[in-house]
C-alpha positions as CSV (number, residue, x, y, z in Angstrom):
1,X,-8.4,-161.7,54.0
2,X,-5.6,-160.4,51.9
3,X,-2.6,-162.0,50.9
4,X,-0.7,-158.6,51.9
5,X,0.6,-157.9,55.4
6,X,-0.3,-153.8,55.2
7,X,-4.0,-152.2,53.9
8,X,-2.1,-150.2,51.4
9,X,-0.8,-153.1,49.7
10,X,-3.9,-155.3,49.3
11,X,-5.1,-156.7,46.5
12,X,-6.8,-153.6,44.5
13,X,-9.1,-156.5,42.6
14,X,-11.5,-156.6,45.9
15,X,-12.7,-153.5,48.5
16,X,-11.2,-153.2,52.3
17,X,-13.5,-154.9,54.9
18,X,-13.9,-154.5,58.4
19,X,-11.9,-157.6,58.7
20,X,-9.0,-155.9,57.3
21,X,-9.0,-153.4,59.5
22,X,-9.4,-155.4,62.6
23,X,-6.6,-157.0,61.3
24,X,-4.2,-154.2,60.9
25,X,-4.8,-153.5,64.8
26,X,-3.8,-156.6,65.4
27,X,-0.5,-156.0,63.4
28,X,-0.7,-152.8,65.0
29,X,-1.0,-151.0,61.9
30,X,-1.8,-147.6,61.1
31,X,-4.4,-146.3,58.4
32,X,-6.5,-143.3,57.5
33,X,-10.0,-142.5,56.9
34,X,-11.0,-139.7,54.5
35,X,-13.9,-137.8,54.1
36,X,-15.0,-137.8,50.5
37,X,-18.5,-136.0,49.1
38,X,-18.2,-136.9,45.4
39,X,-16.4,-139.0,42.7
40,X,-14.2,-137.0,42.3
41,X,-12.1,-136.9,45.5
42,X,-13.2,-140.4,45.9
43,X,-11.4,-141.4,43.0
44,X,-8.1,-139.9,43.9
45,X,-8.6,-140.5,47.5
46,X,-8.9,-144.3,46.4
47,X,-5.9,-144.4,43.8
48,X,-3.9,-143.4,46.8
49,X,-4.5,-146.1,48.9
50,X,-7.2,-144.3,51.2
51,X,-9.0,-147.9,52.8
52,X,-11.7,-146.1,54.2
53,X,-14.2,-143.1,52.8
54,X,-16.7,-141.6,54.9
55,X,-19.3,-139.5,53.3
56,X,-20.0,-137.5,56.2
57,X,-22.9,-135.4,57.3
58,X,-20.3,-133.0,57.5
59,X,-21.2,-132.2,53.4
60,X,-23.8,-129.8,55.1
61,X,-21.2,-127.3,56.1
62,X,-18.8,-128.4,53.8
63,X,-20.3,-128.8,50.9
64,X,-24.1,-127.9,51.1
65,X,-23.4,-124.6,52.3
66,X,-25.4,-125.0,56.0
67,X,-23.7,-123.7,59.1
68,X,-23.6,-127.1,60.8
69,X,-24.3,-130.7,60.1
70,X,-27.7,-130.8,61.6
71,X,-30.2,-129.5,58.3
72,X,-28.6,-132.4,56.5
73,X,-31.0,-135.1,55.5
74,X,-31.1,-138.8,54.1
75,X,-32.1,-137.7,50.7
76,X,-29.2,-135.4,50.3
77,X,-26.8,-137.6,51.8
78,X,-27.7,-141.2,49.7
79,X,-26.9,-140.0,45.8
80,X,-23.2,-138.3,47.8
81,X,-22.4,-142.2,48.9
82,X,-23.5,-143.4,45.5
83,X,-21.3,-141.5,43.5
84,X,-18.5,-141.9,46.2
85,X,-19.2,-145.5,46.2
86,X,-19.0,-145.2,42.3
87,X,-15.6,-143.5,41.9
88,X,-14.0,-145.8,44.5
89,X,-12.9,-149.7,43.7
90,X,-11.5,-150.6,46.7
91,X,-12.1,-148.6,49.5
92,X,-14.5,-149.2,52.4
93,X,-17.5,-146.6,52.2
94,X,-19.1,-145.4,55.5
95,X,-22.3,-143.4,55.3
96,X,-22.8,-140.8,58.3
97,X,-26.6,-141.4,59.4
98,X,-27.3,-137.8,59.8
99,X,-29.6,-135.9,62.4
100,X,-33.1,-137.5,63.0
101,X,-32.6,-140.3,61.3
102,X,-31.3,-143.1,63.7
103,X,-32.2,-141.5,67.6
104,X,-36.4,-142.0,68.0
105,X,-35.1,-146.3,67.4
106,X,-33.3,-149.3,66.8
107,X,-36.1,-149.4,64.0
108,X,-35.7,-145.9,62.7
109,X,-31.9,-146.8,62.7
110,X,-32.1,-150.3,60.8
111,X,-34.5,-148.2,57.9
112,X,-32.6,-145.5,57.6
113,X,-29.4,-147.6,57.0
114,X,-30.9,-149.4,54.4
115,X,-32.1,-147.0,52.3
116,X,-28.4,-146.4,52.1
117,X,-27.4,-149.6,51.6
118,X,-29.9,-150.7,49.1
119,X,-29.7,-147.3,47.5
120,X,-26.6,-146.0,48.0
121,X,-24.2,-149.3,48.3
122,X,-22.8,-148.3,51.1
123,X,-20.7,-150.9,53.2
124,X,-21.0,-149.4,56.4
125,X,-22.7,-146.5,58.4
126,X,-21.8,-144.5,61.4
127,X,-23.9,-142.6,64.3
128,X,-22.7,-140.6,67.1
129,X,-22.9,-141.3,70.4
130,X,-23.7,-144.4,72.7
131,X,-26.5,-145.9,71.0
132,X,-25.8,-149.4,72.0
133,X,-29.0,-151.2,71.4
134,X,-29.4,-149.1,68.1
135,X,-25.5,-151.0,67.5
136,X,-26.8,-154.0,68.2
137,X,-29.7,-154.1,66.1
138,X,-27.9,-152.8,63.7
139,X,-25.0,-155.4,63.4
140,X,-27.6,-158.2,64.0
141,X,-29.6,-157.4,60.8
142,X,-25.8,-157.3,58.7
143,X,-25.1,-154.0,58.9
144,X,-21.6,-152.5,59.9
145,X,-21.6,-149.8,62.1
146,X,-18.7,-147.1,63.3
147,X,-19.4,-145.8,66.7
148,X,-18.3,-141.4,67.1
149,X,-17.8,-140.1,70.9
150,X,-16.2,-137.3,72.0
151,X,-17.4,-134.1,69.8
152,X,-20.5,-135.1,68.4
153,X,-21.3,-132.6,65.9
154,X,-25.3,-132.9,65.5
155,X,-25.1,-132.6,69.3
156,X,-23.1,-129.5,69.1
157,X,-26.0,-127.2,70.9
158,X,-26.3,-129.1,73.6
159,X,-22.2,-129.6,74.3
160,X,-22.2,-125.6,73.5
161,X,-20.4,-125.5,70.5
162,X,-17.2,-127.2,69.2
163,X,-15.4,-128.1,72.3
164,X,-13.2,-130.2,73.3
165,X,-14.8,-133.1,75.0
166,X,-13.1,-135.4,77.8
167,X,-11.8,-133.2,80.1
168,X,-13.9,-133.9,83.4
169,X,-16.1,-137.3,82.2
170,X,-13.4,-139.2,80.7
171,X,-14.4,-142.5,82.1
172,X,-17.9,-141.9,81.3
173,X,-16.4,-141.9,77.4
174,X,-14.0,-144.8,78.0
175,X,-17.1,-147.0,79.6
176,X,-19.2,-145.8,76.4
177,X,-16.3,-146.9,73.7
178,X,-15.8,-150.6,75.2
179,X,-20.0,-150.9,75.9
180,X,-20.5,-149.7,71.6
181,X,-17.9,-152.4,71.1
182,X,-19.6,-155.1,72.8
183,X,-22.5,-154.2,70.9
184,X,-20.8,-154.8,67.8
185,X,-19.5,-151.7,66.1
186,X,-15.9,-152.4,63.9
187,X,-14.6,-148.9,64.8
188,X,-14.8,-146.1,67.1
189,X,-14.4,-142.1,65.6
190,X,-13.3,-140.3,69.0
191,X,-13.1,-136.4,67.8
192,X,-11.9,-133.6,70.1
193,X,-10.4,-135.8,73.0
194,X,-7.3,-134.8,74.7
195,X,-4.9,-137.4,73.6
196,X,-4.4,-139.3,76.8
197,X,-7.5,-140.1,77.0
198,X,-7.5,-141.3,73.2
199,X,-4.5,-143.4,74.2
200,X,-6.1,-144.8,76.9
201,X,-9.5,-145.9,75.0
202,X,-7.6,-147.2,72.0
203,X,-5.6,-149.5,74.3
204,X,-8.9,-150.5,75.7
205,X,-10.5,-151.5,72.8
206,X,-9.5,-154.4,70.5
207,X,-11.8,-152.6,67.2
208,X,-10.1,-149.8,65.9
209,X,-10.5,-146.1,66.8
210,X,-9.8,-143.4,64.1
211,X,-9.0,-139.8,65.3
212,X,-10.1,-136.6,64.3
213,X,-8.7,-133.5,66.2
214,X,-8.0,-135.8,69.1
């Protein structure tokens, strides 16, 4: 653990782990999570003090110039980590596990992430939705994973577009948050939530929960 009592002031010699940031919610700390496709904004994103990077399938509408996230694939996404992992010293790197690579297995899940480990260097990868045994399997073979519930983008024909989530199954999301944590994930990415019920399932939890549009 760092000598420092806040993520922005730890030691720049060594990157952020998920330790540190189970920490900081224990301090009750707050941080940020960027989205970073390149080494460029990696670089800058990690001079500031960013402690965590996601390279996020969300380079296929972003970045990749695809209407959604959904036609992204492993082989696009690996050499975006590498160079984000590359322009970044300290930061902790998450790699998205985009559409169809993770949901026919725990098996398909645990190859898939390390391709991007071994290839990529990533530290850490995320999936949407409540894949617990994949979570499990996942954090039993080494591998750090950040849950995602509320708006789950790759699921976004199913859920009718970008909507807010939450409104009407609330508990069903609260009860899927504290069952990905038992599993093992370090983190919980709850996007489009009214923010009561964000509230609620942050107190809930004892891992961290990161907000986007929520």
């Amino acid at each position: 653990m760092s000598t420092s009592t806040t993520l922005y002031g730890g030691a720049a010699h060594r990157r952020v782990t998920i330790l540190d940031l189970r920490a900081a919610k224990e301090r009750g700390e707050k941080w940020a999570m960027l989205t970073s496709y390149e080494q460029m904004t990696a670089a800058i994103f990690d001079e500031a003090g960013i402690p965590v990077l996601l390279v996020g399938d969300s380079a296929g509408n972003n970045f990749l110039g695809e209407e959604n996230t959904i036609p992204v694939t492993v082989d696009e996404l690996i050499p975006l980590t590498r160079a984000v992992v590359r322009g970044s010293k300290r930061a902790l790197v998450v790699a998205d596990l985009p559409f169809g690579s993770y949901e026919s297995s725990p098996e398909q899940a645990l190859a898939t992430s390390t391709r991007f480990f071994k290839e990529a260097g990533a530290m850490a990868v995320k999936l949407e939705g409540a894949h617990v045994a994949t979570v499990e399997k996942l954090t039993a073979a080494g591998i750090p994973v950040m849950g995602h519930l509320g708006l789950t983008p790759q699921s976004l024909h199913q859920l009718g577009g970008y909507r807010v989530q939450g409104r009407t199954d609330g508990d069903a999301i609260v009860e899927a948050a504290i069952a990905l944590e038992k599993a093992g994930a370090f983190a919980i990415v709850l996007e489009l939530v009214p923010a009561d019920l964000a509230s609620r399932i942050s107190k809930a939890l004892t891992v961290p929960t990161i907000g986007i549009g929520a």
